[in-house]
gemmi code that builds the backbone of each chain (N, CA, C; Angstrom):
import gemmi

chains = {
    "A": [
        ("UNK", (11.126, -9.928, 9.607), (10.288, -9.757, 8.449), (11.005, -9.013, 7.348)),
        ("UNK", (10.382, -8.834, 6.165), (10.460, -8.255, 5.197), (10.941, -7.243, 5.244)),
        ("UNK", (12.030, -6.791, 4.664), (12.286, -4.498, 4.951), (12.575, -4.140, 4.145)),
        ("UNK", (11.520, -2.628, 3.397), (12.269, -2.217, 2.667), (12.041, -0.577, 2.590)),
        ("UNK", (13.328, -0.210, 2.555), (14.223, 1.152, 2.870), (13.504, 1.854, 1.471)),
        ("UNK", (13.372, 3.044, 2.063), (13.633, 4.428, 0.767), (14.266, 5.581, 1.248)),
        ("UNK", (14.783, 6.506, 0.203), (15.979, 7.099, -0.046), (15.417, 8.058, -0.771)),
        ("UNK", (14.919, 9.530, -0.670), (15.460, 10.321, 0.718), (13.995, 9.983, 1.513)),
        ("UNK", (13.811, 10.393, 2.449), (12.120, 10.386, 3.213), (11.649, 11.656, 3.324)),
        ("UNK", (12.262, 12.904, 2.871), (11.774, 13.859, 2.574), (12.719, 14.351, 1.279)),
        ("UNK", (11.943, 15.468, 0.487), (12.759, 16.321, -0.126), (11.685, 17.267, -0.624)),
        ("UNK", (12.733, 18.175, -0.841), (11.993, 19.690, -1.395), (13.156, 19.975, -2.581)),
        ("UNK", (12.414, 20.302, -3.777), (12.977, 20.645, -4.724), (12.612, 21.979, -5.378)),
        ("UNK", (13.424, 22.486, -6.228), (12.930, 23.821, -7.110), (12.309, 23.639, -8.661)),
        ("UNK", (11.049, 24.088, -8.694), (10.827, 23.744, -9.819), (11.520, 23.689, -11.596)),
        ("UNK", (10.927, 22.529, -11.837), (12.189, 22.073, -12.826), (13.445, 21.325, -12.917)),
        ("UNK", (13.663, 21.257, -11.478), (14.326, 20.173, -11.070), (14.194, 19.016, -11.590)),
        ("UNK", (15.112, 17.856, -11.268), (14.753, 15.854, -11.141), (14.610, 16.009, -9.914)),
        ("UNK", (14.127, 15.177, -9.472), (14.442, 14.218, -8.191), (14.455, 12.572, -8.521)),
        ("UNK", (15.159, 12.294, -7.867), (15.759, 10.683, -7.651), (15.103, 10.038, -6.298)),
        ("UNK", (14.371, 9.128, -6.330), (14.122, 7.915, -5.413), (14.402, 6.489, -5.193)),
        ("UNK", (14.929, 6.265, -4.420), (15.761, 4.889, -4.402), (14.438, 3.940, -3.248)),
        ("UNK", (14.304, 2.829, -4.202), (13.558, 1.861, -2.830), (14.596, 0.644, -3.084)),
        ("UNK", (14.598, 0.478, -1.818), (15.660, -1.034, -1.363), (14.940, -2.338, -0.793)),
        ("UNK", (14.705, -3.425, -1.285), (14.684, -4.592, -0.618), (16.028, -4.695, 0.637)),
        ("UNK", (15.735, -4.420, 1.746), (17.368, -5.014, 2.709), (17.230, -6.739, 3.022)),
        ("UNK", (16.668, -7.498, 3.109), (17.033, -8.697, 3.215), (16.214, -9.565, 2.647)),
        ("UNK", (15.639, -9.441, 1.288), (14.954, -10.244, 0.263), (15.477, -9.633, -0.843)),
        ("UNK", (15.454, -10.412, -1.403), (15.393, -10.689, -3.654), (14.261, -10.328, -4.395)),
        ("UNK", (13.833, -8.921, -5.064), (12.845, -8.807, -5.306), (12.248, -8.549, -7.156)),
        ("UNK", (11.875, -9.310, -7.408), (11.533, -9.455, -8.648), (10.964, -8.367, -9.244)),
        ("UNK", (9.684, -8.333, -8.259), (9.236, -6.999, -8.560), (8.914, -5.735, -7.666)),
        ("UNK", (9.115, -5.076, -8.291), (8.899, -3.258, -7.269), (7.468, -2.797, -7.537)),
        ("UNK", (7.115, -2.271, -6.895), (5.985, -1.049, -7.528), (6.211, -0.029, -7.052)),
        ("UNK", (5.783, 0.860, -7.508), (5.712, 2.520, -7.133), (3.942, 3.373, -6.910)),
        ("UNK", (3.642, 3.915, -5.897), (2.575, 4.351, -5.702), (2.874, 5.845, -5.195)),
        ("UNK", (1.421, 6.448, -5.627), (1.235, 8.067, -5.026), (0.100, 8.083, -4.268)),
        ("UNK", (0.831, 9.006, -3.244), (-0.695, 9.062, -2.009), (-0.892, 10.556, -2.274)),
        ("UNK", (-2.293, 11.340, -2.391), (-2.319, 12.325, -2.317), (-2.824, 12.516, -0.374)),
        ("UNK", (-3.064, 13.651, -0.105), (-3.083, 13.496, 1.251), (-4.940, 13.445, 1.282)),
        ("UNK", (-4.644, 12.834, 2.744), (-6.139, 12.039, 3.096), (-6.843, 11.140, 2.105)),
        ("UNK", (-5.868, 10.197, 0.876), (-6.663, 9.509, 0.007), (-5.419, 8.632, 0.180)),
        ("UNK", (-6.009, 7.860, -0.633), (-5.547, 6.348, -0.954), (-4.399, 6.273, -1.625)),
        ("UNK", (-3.748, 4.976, -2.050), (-2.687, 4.775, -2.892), (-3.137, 4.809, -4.169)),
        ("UNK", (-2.509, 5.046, -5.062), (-2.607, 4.661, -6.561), (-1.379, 4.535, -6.947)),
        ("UNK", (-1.692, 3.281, -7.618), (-0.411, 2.766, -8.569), (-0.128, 3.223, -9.534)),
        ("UNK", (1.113, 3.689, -9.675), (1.595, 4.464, -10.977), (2.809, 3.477, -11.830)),
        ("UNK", (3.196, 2.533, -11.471), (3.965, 1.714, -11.972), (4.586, 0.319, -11.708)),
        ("UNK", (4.360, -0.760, -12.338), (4.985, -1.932, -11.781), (6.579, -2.679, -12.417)),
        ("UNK", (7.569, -2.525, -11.608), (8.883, -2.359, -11.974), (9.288, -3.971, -12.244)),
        ("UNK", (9.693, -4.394, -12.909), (10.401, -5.927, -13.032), (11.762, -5.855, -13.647)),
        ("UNK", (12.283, -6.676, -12.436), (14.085, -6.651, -12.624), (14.246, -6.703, -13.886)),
        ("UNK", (14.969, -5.980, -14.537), (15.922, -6.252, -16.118), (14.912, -6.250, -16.857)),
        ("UNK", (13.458, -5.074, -16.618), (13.011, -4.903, -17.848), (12.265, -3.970, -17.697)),
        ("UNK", (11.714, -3.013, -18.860), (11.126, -1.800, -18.787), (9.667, -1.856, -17.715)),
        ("UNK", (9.319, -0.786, -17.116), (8.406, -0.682, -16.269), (7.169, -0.629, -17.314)),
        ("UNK", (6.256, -1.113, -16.061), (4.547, -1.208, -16.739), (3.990, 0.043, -16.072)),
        ("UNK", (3.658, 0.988, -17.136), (2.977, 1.922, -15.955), (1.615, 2.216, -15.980)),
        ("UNK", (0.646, 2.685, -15.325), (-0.636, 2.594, -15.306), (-1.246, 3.686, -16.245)),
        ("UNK", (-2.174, 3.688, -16.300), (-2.765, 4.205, -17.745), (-3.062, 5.781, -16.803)),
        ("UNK", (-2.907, 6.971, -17.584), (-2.613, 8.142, -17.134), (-1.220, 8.716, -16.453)),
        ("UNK", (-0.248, 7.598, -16.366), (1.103, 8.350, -15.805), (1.846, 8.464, -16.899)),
        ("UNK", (2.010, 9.654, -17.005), (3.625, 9.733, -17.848), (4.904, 9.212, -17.716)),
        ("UNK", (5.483, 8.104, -18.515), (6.494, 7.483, -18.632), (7.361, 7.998, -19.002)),
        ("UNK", (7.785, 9.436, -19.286), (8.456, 10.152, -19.598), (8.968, 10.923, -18.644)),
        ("UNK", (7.721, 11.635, -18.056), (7.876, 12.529, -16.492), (8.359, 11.403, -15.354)),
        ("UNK", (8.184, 10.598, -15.234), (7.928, 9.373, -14.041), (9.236, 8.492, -14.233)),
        ("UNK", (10.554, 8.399, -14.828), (11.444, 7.214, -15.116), (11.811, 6.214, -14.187)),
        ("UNK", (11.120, 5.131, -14.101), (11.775, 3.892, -13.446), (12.884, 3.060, -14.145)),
        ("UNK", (13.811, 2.760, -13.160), (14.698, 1.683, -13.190), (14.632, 1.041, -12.337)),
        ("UNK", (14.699, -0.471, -12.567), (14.917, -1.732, -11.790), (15.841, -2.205, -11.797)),
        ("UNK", (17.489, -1.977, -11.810), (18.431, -2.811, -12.498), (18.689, -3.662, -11.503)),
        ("UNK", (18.856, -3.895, -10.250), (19.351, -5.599, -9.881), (17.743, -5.493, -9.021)),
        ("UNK", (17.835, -6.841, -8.543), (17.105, -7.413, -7.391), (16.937, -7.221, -6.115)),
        ("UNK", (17.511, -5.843, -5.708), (17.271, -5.427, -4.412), (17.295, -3.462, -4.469)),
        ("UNK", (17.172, -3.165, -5.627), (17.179, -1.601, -5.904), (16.272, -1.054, -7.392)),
        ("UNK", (14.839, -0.489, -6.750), (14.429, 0.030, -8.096), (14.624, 1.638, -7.586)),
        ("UNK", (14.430, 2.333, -8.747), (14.645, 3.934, -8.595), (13.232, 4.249, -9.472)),
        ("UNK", (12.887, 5.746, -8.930), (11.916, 6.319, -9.818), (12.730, 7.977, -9.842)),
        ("UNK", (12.746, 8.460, -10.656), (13.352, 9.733, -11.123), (11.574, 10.773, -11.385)),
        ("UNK", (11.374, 11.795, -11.105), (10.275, 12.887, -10.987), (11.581, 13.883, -11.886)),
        ("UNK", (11.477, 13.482, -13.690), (11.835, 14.603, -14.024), (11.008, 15.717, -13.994)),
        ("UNK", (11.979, 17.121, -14.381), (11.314, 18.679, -14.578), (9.934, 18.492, -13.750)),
        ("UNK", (10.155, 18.724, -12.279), (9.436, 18.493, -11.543), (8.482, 19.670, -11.310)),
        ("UNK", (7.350, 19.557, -11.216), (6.630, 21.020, -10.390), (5.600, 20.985, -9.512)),
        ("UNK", (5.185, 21.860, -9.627), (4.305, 21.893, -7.760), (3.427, 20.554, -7.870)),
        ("UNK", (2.645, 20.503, -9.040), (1.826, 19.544, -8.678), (2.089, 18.266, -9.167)),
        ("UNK", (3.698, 17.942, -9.066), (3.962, 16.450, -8.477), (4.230, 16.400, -6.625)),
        ("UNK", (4.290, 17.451, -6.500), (4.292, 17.168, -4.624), (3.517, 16.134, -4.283)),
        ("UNK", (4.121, 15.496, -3.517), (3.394, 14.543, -3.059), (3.785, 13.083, -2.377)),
        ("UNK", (2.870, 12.296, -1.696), (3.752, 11.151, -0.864), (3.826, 9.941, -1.977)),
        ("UNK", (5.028, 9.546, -2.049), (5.536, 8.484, -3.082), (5.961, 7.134, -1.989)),
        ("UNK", (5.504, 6.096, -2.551), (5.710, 4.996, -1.815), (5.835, 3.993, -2.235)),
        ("UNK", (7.103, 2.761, -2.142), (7.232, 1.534, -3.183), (7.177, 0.624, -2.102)),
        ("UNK", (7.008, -0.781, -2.862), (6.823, -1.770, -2.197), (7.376, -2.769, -3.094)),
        ("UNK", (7.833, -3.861, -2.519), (8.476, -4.750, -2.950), (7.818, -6.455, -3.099)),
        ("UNK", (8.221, -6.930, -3.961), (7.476, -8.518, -3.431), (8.257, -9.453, -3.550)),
        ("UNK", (9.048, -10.478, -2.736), (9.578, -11.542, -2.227), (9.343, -12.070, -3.560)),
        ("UNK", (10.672, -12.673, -3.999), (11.212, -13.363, -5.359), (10.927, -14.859, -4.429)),
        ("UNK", (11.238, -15.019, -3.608), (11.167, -16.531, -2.825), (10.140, -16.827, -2.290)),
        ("UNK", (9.273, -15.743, -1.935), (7.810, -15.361, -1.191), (6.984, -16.837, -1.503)),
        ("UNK", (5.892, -16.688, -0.599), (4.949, -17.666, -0.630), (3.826, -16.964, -1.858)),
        ("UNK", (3.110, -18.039, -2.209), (1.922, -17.399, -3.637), (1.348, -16.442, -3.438)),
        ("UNK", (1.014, -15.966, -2.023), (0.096, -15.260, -1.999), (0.030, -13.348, -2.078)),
        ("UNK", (0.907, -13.592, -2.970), (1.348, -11.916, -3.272), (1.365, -11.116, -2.366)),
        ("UNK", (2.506, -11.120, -1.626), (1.998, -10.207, -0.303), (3.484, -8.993, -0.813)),
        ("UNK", (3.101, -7.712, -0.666), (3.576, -6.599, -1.147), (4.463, -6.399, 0.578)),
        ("UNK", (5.694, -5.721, 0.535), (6.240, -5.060, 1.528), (6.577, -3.618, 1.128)),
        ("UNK", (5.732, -2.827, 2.399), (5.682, -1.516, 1.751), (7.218, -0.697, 2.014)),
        ("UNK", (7.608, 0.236, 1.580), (8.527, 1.200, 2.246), (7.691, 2.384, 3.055)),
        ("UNK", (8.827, 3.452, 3.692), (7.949, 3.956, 4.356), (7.758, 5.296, 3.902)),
        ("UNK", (8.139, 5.289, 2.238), (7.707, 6.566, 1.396), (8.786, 8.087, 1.539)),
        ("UNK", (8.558, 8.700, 0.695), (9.147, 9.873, 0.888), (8.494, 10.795, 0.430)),
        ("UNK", (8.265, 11.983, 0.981), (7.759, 13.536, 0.653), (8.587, 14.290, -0.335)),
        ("UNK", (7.633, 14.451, -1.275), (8.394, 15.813, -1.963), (7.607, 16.413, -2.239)),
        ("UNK", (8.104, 17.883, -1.837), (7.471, 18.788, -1.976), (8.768, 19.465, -3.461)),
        ("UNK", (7.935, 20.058, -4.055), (8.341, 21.198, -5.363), (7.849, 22.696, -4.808)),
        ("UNK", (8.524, 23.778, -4.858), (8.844, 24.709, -4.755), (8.372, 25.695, -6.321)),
    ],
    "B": [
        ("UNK", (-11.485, -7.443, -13.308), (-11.579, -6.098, -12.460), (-11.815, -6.611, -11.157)),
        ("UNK", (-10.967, -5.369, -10.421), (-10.994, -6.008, -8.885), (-11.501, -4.062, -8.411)),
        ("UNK", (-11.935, -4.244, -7.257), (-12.362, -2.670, -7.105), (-12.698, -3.238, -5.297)),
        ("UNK", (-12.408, -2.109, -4.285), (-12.563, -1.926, -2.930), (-13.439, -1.215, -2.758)),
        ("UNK", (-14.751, -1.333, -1.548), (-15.397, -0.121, -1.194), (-15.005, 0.027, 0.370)),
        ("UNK", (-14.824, 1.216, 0.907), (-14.784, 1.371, 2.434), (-15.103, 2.699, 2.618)),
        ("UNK", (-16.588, 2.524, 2.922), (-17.681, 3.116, 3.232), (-17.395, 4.148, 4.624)),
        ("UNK", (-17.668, 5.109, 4.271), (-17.425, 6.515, 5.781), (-15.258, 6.933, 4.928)),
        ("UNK", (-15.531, 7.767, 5.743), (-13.962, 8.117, 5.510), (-13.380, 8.643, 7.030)),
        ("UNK", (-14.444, 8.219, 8.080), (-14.024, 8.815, 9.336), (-14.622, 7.503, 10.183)),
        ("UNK", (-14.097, 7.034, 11.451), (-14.421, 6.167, 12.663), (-14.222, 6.747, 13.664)),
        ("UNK", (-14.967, 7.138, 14.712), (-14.404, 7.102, 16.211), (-14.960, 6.904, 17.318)),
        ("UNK", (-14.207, 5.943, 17.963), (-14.716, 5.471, 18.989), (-13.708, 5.624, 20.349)),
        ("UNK", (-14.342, 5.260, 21.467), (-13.928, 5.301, 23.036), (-12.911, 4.387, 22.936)),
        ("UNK", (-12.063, 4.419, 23.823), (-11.051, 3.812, 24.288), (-11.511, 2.506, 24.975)),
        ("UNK", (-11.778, 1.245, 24.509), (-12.094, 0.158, 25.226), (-13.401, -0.563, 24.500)),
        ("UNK", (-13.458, 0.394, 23.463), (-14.753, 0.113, 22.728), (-14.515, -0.994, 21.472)),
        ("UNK", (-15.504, -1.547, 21.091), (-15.327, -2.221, 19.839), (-14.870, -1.387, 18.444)),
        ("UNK", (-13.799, -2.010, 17.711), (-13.354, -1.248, 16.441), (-13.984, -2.175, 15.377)),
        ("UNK", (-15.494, -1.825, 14.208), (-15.835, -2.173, 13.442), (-15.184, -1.298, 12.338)),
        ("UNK", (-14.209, -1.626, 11.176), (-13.887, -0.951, 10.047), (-14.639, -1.960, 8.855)),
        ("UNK", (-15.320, -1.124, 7.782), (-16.045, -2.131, 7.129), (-15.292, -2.228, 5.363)),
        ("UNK", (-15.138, -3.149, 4.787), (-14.482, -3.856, 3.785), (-15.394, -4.501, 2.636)),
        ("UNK", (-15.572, -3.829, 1.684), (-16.582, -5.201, 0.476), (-15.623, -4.926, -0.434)),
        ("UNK", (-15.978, -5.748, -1.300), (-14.425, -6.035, -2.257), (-15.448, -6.417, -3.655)),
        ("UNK", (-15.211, -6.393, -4.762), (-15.602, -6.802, -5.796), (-14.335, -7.503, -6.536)),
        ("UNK", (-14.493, -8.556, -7.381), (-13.471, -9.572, -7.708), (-13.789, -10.749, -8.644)),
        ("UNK", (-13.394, -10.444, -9.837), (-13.518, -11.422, -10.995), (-13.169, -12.814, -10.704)),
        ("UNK", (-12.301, -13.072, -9.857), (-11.391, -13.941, -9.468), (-11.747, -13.859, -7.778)),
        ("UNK", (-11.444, -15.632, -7.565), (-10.799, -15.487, -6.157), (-10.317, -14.974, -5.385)),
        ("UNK", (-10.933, -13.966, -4.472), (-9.765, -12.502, -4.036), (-8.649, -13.235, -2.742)),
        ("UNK", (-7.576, -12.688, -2.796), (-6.851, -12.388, -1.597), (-6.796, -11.075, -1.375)),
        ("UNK", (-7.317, -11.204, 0.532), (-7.900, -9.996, 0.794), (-6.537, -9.103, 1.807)),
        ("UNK", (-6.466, -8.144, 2.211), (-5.396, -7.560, 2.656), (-5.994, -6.001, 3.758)),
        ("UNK", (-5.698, -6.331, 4.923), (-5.949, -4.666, 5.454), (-4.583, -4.484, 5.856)),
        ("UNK", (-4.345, -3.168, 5.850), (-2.864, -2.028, 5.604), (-3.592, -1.553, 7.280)),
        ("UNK", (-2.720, -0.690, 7.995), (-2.442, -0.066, 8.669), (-1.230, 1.505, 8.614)),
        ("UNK", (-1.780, 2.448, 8.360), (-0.487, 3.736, 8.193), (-0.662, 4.301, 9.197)),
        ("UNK", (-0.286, 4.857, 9.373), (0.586, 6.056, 10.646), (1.253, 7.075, 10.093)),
        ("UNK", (1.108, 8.392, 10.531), (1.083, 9.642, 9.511), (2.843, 9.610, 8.861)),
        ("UNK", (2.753, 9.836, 7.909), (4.174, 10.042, 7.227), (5.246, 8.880, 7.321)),
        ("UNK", (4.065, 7.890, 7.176), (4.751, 6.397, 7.152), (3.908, 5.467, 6.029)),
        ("UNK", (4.965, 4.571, 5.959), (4.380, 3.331, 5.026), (3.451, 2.856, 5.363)),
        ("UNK", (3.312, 1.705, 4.778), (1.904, 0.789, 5.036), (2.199, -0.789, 5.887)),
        ("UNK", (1.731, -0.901, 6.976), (1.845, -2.264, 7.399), (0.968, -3.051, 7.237)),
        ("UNK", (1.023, -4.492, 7.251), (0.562, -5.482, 6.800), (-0.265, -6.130, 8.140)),
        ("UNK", (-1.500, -5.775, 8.192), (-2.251, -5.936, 9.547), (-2.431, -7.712, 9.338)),
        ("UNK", (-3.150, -8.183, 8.168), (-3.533, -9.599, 8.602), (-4.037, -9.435, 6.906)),
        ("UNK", (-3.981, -11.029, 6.526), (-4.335, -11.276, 4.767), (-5.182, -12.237, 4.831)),
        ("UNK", (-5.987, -12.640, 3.701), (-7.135, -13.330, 3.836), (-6.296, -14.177, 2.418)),
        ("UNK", (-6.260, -15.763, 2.575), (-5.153, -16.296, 1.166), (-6.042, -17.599, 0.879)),
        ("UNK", (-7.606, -17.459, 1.126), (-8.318, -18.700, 0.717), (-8.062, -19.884, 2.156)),
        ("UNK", (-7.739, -19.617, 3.022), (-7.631, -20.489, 4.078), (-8.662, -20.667, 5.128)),
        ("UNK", (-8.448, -20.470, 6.225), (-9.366, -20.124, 7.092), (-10.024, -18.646, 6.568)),
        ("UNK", (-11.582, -18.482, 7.073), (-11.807, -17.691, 6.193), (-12.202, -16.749, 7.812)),
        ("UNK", (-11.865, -16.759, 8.979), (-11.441, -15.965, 10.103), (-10.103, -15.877, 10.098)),
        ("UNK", (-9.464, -14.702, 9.831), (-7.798, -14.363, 10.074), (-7.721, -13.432, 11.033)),
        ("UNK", (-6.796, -13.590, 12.318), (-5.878, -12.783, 13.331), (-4.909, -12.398, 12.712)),
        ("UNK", (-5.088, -11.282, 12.904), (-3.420, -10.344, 12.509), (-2.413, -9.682, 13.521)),
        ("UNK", (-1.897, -8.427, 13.704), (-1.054, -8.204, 14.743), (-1.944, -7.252, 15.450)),
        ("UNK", (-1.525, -7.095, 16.320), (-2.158, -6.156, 17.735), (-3.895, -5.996, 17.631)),
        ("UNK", (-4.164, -7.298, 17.920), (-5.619, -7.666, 18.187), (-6.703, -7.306, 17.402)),
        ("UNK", (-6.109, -7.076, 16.318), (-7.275, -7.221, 14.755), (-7.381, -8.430, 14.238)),
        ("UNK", (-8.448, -8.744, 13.806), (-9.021, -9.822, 13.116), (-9.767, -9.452, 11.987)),
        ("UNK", (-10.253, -10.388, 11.081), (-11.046, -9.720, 10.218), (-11.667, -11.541, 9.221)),
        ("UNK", (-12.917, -11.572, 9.025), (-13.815, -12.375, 8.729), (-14.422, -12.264, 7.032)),
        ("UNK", (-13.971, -13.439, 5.957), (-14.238, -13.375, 4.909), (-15.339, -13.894, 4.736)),
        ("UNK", (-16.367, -12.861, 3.834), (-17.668, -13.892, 4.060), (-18.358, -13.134, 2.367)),
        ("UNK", (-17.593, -14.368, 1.948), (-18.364, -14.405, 0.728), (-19.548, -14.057, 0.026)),
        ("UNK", (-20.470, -14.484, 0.476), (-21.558, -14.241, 0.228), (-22.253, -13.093, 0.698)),
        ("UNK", (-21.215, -12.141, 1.585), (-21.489, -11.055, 1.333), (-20.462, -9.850, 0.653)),
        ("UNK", (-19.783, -10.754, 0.306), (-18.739, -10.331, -0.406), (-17.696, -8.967, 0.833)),
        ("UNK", (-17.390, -9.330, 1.773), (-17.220, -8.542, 2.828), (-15.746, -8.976, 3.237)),
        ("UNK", (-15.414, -7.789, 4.109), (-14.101, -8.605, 4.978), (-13.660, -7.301, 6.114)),
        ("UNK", (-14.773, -7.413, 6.699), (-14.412, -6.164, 7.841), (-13.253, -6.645, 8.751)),
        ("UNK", (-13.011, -5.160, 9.765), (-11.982, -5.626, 10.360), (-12.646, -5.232, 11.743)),
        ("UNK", (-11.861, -5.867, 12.668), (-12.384, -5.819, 13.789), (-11.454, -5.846, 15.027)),
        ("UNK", (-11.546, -5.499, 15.623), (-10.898, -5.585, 17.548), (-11.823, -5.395, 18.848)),
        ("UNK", (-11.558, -5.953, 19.427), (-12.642, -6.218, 20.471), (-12.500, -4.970, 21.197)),
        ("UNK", (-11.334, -4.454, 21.787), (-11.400, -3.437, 22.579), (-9.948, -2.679, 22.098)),
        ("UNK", (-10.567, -0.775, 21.505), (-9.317, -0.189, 21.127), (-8.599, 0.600, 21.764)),
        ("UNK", (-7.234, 0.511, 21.597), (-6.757, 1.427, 22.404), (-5.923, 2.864, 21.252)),
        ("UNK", (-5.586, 3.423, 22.306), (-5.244, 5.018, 21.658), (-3.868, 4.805, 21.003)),
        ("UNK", (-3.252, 3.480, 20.796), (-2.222, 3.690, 19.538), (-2.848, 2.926, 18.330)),
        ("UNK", (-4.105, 2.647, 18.329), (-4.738, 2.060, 17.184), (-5.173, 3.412, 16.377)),
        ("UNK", (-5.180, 4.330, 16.904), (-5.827, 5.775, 15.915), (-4.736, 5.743, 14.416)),
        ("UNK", (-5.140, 5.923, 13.322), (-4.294, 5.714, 12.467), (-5.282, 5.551, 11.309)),
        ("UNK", (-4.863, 5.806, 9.780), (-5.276, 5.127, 8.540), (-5.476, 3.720, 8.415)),
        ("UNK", (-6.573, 3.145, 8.031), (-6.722, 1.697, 7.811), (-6.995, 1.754, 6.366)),
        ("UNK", (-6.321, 0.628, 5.449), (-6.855, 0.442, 4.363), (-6.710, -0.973, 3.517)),
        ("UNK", (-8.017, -1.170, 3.532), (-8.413, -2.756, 2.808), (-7.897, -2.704, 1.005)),
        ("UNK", (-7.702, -3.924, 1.186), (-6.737, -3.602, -0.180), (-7.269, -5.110, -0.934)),
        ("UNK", (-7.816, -5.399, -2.332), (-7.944, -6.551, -2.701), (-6.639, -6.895, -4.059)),
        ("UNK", (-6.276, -8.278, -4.224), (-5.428, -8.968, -5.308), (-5.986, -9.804, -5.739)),
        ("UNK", (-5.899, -10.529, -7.313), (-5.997, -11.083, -7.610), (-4.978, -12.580, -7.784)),
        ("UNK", (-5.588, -13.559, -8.540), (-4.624, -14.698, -8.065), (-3.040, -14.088, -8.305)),
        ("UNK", (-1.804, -14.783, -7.841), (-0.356, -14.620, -7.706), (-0.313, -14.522, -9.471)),
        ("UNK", (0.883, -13.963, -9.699), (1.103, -14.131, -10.692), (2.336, -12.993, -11.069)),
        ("UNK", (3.152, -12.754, -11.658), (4.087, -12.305, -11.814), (3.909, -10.373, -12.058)),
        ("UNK", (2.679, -9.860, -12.303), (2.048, -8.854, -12.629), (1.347, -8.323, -11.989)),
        ("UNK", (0.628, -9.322, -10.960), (-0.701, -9.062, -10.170), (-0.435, -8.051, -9.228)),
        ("UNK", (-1.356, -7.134, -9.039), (-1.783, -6.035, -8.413), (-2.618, -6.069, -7.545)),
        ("UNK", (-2.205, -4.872, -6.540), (-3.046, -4.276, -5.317), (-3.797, -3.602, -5.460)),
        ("UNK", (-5.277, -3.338, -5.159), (-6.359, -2.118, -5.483), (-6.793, -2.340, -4.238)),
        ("UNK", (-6.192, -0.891, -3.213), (-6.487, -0.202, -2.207), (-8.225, 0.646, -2.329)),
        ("UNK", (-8.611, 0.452, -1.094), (-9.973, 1.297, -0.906), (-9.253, 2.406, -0.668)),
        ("UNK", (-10.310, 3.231, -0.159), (-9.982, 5.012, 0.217), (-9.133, 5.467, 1.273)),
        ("UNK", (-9.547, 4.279, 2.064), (-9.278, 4.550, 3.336), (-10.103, 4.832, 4.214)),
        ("UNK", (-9.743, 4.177, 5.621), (-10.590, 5.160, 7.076), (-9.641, 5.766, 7.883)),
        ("UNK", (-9.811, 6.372, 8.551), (-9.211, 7.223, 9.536), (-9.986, 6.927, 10.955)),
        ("UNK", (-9.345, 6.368, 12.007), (-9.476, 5.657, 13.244), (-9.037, 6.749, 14.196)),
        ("UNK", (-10.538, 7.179, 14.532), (-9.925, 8.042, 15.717), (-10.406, 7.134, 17.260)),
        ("UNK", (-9.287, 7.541, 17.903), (-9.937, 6.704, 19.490), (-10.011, 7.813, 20.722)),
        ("UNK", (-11.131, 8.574, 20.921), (-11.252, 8.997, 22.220), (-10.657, 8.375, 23.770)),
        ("UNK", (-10.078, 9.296, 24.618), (-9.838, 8.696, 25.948), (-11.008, 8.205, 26.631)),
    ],
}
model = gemmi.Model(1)
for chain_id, residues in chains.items():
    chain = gemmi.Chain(chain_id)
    for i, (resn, *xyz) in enumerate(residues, 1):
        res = gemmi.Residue()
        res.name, res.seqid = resn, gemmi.SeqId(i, " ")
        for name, pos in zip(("N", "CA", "C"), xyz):
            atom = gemmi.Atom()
            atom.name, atom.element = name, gemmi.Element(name[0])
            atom.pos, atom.b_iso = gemmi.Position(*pos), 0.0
            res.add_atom(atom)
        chain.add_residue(res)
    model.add_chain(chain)
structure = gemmi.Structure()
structure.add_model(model)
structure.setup_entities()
């Protein structure tokens, strides 16, 4: 099946920091990425939808400034958490969708990473 | 507009017992329907999808789940659970394919299974 990797699966940073997140398609072509936040014991929310070789769509209330996505090839989007602070802690999780995929939009999740801010 | 309800934020049942998780979906459009499976400090797996076909879908490790329109529903179900089914479940609706189209996750349940 479908796999896709993220980079780091934990981190702890000092406030004011960046942090860098890498999600990987490993054996599909992926057109598009998304990026989601889990707070704990709740749901996903989408904070951005990434498309190869072009600026991200992000959802209404995220800062596109604080939040920087890149998509540059077809198997690697990044999200950057600039000047980070406590209350971006939290579980971050992307998912990918099959450029070759069948219609039925089926998302492959990663398996997220923790950051905690300090 | 597409929007999930999943009603309770807690399940638990006996070990051998029936697993009812319940699913209504609201949907401008034709939904394709989706339940997730997590496991703590993990991603989301892809239990079984509902894509306009048969409108009874089997998914992996003995979940199923039944689209029924007219009640606008799509619970999930297993006949008998066992204690690695305890975990986050979450029903998730899309709209038709399309180069943009999006996931809108419910809240979530939390599956506890007594011995």
């Amino acid at each position: 099946g479908a796999v896709v990797s993220q980079h780091p699966s934990r981190v702890i940073c000092k406030s004011g920091t960046s942090v860098k997140i890498e999600c990987r398609s490993l054996d599909f072509q992926a057109t598009t990425m998304f990026w989601y936040r889990q707070f704990p014991k709740q749901s996903l929310m989408l904070m951005a939808t990434s498309n190869e070789g072009s600026k991200a769509t992000y959802e209404q209330g995220v800062e596109k400034d604080k939040f920087l996505i890149n998509h540059a090839s077809l198997t690697l989007s990044t999200l950057t958490v600039t000047s980070a602070h406590p209350e971006d802690s939290s579980f971050y999780i992307c998912s990918a969708r099959d450029r070759g995929g069948s219609s039925y939009n089926e998302q492959f999740f990663g398996p997220g990473t923790r950051l905690t801010v300090l | 507009a597409q929007s999930v309800t999943q009603l309770g934020s807690h399940v638990s049942v006996s070990e051998g017992a029936l697993v009812l998780l319940r699913c209504n979906y609201s949907s401008s459009v034709p939904p394709y329907l989706f339940w997730y499976v997590q496991y703590p400090n993990q991603g989301l797996q892809l239990l079984l999808k509902y894509t306009s076909a048969a409108t009874l879908v089997k998914g992996i490790n003995g979940f199923e789940a039944e689209f029924k329109k007219s009640e606008t529903s799509f619970h999930l179900t297993k006949p008998s659970a066992h204690m690695s089914d305890a975990a986050e479940y979450f029903c998730a609706v899309s709209d038709i394919p399309g180069a943009n189209s999006k996931l809108t996750f419910g809240k979530g349940i939390t599956l506890s299974v007594r011995p």
